[in-house]
C-alpha positions in Angstrom: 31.0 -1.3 -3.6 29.5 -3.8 -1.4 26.1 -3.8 -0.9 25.3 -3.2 3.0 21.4 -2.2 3.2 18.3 -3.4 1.3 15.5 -1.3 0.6 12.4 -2.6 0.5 8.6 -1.4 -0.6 5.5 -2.7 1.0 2.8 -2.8 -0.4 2.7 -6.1 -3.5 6.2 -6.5 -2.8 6.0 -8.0 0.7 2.1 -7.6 1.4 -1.2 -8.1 -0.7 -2.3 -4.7 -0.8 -5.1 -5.0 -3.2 -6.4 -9.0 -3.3 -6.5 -8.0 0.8 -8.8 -5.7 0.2 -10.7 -7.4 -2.1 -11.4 -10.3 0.0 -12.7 -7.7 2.8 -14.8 -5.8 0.4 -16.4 -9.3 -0.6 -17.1 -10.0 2.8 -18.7 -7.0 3.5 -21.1 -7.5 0.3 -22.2 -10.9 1.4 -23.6 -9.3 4.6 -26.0 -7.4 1.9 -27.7 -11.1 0.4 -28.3 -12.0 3.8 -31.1 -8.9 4.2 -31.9 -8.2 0.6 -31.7 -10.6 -2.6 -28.7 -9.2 -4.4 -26.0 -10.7 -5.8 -22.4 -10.0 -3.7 -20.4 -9.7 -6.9 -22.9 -7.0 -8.4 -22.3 -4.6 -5.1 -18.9 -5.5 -5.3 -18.5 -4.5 -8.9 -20.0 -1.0 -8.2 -18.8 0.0 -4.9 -15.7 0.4 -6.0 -16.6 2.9 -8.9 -18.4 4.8 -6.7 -15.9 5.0 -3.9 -13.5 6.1 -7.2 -15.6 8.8 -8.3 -16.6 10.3 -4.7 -12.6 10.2 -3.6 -11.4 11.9 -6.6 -14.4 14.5 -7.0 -15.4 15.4 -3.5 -12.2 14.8 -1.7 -11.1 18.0 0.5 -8.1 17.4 0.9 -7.3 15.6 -3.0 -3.6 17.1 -3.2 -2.5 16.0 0.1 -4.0 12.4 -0.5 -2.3 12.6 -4.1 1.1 13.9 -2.4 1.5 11.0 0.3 -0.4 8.2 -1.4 -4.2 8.1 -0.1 -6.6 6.1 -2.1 -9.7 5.6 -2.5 -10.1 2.1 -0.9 -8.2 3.3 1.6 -10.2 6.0 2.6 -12.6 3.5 3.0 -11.0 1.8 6.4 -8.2 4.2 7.5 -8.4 6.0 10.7 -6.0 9.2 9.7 -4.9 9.5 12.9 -2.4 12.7 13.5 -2.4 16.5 14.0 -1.9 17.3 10.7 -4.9 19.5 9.9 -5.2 17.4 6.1 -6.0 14.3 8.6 -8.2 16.3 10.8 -10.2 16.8 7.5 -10.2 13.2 6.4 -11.0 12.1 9.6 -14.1 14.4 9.6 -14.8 13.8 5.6 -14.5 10.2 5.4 -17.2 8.7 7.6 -19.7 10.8 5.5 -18.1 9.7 2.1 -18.3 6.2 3.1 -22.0 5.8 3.8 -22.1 7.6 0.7 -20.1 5.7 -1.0 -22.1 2.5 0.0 -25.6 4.6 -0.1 -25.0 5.2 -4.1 -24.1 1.6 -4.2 -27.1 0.1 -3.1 -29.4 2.6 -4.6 -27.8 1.2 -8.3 -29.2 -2.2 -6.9 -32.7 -0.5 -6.3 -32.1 -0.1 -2.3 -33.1 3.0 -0.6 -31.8 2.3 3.0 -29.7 5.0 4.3 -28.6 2.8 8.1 -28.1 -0.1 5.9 -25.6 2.0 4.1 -23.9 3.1 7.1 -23.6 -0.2 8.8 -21.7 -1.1 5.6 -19.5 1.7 5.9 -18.6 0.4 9.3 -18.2 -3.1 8.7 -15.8 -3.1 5.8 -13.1 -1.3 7.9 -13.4 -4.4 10.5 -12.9 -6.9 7.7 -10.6 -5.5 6.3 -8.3 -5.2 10.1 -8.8 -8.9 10.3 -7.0 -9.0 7.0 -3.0 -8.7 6.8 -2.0 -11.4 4.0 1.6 -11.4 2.8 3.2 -12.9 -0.3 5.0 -16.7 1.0 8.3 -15.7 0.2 8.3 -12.4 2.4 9.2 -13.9 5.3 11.5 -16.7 4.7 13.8 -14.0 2.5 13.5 -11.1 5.7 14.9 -14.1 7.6 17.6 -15.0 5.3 18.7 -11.3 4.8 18.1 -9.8 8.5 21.5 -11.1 9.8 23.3 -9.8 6.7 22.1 -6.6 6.0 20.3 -3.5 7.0 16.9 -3.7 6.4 14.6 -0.7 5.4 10.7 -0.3 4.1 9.6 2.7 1.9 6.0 3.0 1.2 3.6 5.5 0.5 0.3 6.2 2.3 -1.1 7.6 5.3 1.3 7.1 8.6 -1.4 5.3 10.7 -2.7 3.2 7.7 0.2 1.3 7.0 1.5 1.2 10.2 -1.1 -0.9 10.8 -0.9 -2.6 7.8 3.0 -2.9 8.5 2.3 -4.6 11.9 -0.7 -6.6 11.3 1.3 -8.1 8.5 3.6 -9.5 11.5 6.9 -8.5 9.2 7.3 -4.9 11.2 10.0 -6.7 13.4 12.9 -7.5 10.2 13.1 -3.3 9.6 15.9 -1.0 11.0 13.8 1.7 9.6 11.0 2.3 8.1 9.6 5.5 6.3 6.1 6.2 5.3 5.0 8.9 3.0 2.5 10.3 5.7 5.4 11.1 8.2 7.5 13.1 5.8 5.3 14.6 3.4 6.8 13.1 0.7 6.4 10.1 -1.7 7.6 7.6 -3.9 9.1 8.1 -6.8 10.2 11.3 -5.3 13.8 10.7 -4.6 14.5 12.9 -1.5 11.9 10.1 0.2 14.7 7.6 -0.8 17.6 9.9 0.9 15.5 10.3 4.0 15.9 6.1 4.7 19.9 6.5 3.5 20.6 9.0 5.8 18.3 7.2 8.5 20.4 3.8 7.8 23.9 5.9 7.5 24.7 4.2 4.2 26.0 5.7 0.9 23.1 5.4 -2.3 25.9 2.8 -3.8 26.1 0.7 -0.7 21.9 0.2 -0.8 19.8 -1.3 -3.4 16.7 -1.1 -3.7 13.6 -3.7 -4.5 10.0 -3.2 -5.4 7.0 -4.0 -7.5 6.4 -1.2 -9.2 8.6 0.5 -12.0 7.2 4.0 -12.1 7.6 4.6 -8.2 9.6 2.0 -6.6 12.2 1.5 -9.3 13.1 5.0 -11.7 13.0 6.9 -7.8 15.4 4.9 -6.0 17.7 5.0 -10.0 16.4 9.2 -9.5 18.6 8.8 -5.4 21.4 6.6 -7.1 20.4 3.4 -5.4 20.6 -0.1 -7.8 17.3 -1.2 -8.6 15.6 -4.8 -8.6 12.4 -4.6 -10.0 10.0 -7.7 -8.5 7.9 -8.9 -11.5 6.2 -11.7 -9.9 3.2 -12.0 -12.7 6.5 -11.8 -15.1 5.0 -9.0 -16.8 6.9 -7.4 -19.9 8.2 -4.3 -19.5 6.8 -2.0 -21.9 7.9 0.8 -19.8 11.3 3.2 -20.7 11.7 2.8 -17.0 15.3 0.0 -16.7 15.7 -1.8 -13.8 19.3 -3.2 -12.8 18.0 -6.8 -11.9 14.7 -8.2 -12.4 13.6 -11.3 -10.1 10.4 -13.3 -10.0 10.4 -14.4 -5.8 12.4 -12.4 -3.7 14.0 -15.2 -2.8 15.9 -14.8 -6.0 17.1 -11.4 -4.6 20.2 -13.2 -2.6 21.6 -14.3 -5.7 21.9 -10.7 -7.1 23.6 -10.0 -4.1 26.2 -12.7 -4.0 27.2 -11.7 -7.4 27.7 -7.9 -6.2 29.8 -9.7 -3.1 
């Protein structure tokens, strides 16, 4: 059947998640050698540990962040905006497990100073909004395909966080629909996510096909909801995985080829 809708994933598929990140957290730890003599990269080696460690031990609200997506650099920047009494919680939690976060950081570097801490946990989340790279091929392929097909974005996370992400990344405008994790209560590789955005775009599991970077969620939930499967492998990675995509590309400018050959 002829393909009519592509579904897409977010998050290193069209956007730097992670190296976006990065380069905000190294920001941030530059501000630190400016008032004390310590080396950015050491901070920046440890603060993410110890952002690790608080999230997954302290965390009051853990199985709702591990049911839509939350982690623990995230919870370092995002708002959680909603009603939702799990974001009520991590909207109260978070500013407290920030400075603490950064607090334990500094203390491994021998600095005891509790408002240098918290200015830290303050000015990371407004590097990191000034922050929205995307991959170079994202945009030029959206264009390509946006007159074609239907266009629609899975990803997990907080509704707020990567709605912002989703904007500031300028590529919000190529979606028909999009579906975050946080709105439905549901995530990826869960497939009824994936038949939420089918029955949102009114097309059939074999008229969509699906592509993201990530085997495990991405790829076997989409095979889980019936939907053909192109797993992006831009580091060309080797599958070591049971996990079987239907097409593997490199750019996803490669992903119009799979699609002329389906017709």
């Amino acid at each position: 059947m002829t393909i009519k809708a592509i579904i897409f994933d977010f998050d290193d598929t069209l956007a730097v998640e992670r190296a976006s990140a990065e380069e905000a957290m190294m920001i941030t730890c530059q501000k630190v050698r400016k008032k004390y003599d310590v080396e950015p990269q050491e901070l920046y080696d440890k603060i993410w540990e110890n952002a690790r460690k608080l999230w997954h031990n302290n965390c009051p609200v853990r199985s709702y962040c591990v049911d839509v997506a939350i982690s623990s650099w995230e919870g370092l920047w995002g708002r959680f905006d909603g009603d939702d009494e799990n974001l009520k919680t991590l909207r109260s939690w978070t500013p407290i497990y920030r400075k603490k976060a950064w607090h334990n950081t500094l203390l491994e570097s021998n600095i005891d100073d509790s408002e240098f801490a918290e200015y830290l946990s303050k000015e990371f989340p407004k590097q990191r909004r000034k922050i929205h790279n995307v991959f170079e091929d994202a945009e030029p392929a959206l264009i390509e395909l946006k007159n074609k097909y239907i266009l629609a974005l899975i990803t997990n996370g907080a509704s707020d966080l990567q709605r912002e992400k989703i904007e500031g990344s300028g590529l919000a405008k190529y979606f028909d629909e999009i579906v975050i994790a946080g709105d439905v209560g549901i995530r990826k590789p869960k497939p009824e996510i994936f038949n939420i955005v089918l029955s949102r775009i009114v097309t059939k599991p074999d008229e969509a096909i699906m592509i993201g970077n990530a085997l495990d969620s991405d790829i076997i939930g989409a095979q889980k909801a019936g939907i053909k499967t192109v797993w992006l492998n831009r580091k060309k990675e080797e599958n070591q995985s049971n996990i079987k995509p239907d097409y593997e590309i490199y750019s996803i400018l490669g992903l119009q080829q799979i699609l002329d050959d389906l017709g």
